[in-house]
Rosetta silent file (secondary structure, phi, psi, omega in degrees, C-alpha in Angstrom):
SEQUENCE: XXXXXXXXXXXXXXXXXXXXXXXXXXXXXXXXXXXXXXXXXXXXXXXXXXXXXXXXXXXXXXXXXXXXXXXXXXXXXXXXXXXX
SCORE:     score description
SCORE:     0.000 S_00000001
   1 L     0.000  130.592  167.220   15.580    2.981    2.030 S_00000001
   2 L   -92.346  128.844 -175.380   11.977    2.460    2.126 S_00000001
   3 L  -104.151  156.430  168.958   10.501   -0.899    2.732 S_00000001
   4 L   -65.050  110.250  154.788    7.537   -2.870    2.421 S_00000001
   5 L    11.106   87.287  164.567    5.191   -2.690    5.235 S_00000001
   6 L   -57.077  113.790  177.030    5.657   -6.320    7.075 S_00000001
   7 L  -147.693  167.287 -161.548    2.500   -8.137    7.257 S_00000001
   8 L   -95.168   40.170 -169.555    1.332  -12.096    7.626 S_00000001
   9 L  -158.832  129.340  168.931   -1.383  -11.606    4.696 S_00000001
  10 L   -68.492  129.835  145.226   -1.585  -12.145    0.883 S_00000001
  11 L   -82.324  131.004 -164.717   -2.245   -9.197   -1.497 S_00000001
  12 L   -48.865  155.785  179.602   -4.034   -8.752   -4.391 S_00000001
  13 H   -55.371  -68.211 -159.398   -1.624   -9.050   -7.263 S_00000001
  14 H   -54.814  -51.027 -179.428   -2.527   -5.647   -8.552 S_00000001
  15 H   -57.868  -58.268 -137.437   -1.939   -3.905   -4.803 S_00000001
  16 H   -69.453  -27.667 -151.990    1.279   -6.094   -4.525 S_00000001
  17 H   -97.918  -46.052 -165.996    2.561   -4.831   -7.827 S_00000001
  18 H   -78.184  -18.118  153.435    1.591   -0.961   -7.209 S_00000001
  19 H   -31.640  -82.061 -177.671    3.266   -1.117   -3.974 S_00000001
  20 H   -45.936  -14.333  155.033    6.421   -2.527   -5.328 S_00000001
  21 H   -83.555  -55.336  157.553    6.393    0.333   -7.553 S_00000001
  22 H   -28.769  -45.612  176.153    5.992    2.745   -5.515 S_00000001
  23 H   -84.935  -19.898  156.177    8.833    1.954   -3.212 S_00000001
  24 H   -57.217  -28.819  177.021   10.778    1.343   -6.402 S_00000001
  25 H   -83.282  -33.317  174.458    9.990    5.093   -7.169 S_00000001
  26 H   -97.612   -3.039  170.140   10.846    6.224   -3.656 S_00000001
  27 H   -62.865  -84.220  175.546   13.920    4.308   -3.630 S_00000001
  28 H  -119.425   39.515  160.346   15.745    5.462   -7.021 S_00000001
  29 L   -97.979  104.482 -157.158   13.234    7.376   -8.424 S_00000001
  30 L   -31.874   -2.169 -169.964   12.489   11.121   -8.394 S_00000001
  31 L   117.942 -101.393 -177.785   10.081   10.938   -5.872 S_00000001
  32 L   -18.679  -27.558 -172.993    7.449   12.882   -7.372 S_00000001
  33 L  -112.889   49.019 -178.652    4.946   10.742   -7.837 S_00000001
  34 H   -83.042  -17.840 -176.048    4.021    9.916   -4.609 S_00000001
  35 H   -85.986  -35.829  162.559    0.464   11.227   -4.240 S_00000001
  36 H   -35.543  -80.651 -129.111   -0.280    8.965   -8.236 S_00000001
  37 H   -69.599   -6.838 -166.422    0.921    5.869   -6.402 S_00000001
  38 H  -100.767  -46.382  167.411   -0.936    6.780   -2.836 S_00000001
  39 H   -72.587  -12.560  151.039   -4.376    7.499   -4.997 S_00000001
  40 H   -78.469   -9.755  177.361   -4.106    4.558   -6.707 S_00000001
  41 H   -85.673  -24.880  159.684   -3.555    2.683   -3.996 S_00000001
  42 H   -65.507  -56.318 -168.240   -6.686    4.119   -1.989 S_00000001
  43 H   -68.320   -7.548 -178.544   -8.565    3.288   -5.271 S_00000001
  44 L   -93.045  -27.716 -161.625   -7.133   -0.428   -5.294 S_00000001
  45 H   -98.132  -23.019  177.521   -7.860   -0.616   -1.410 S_00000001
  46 H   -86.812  -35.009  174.257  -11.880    0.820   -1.984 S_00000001
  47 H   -60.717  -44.715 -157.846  -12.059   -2.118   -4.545 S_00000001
  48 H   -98.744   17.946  163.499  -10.930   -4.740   -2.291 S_00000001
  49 L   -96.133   54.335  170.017  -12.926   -3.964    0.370 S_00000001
  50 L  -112.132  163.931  170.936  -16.014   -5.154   -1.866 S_00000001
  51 E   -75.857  125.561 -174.915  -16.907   -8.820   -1.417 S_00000001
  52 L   -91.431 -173.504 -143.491  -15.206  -11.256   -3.840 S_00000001
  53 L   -61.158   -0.548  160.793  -17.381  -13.868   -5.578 S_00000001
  54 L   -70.093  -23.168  171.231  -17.165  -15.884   -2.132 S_00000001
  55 L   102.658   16.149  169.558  -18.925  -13.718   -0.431 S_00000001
  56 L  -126.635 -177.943  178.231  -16.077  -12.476    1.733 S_00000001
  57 E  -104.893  140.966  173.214  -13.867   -9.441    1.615 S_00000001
  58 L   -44.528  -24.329 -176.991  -10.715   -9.419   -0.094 S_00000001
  59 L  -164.058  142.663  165.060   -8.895   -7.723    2.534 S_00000001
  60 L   -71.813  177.008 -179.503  -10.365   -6.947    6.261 S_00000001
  61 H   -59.770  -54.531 -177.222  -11.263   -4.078    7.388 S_00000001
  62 H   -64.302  -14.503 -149.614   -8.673   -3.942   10.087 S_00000001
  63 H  -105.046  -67.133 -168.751   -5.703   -4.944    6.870 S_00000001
  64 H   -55.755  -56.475  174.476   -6.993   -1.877    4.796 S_00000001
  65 H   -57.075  -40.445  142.040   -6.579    0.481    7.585 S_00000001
  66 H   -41.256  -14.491  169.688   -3.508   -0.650    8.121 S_00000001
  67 H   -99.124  -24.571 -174.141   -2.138   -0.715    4.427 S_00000001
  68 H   -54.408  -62.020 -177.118   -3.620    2.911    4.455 S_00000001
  69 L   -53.511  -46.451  174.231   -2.184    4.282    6.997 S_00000001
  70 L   -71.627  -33.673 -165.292    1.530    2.927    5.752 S_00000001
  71 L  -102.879  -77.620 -149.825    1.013    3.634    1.664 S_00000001
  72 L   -24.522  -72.649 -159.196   -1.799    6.151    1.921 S_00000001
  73 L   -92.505  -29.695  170.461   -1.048    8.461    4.867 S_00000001
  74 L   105.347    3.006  176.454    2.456    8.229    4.514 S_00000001
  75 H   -49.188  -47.369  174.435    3.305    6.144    7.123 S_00000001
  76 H    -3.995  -72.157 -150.017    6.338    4.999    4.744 S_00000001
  77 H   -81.891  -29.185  155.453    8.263    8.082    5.224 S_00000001
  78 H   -54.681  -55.966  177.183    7.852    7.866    8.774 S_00000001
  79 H   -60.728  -49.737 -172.552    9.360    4.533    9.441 S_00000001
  80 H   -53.376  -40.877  178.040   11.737    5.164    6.907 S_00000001
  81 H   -55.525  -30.660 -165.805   12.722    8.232    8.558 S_00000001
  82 H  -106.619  -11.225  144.080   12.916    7.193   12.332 S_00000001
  83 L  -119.896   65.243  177.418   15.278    4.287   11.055 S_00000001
  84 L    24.952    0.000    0.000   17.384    6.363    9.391 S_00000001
């Protein structure tokens, strides 16, 4: 089964929810659409590294590379894979 990424940081609602599809789709779902939910998810992660109206970013630098590398890149299907 593929899981969420564990991490100590809120997400935007919008990320949180296209995650949660996505692993709903690789769960009991055909699959198929994993490269949809991994470019929307690049295009949700180049938004929130813009500044929100505080004047800070939405997500760090170090947080995006790290949700990339697990949603983007495919990290998923690694972890899922090496615990079986």
């Amino acid at each position: 089964m593929y899981k969420p990424l564990k991490i100590d940081y809120k997400l935007p609602e919008e990320l949180e929810d296209t995650i949660n599809s996505y692993i709903h789709d690789a769960n009991f779902g055909c699959g198929y659409y994993d490269d949809v939910y991994q470019e929307e998810i690049k295009v949700i992660l180049n938004w929130c590294q813009r500044e929100n109206d505080r004047g800070h970013q939405i997500l760090t630098a170090e947080q995006i590379t790290e949700l990339r590398e697990y949603y983007q890149y495919g990290g998923i299907r690694k972890v899922s894979e090496s615990n079986g």
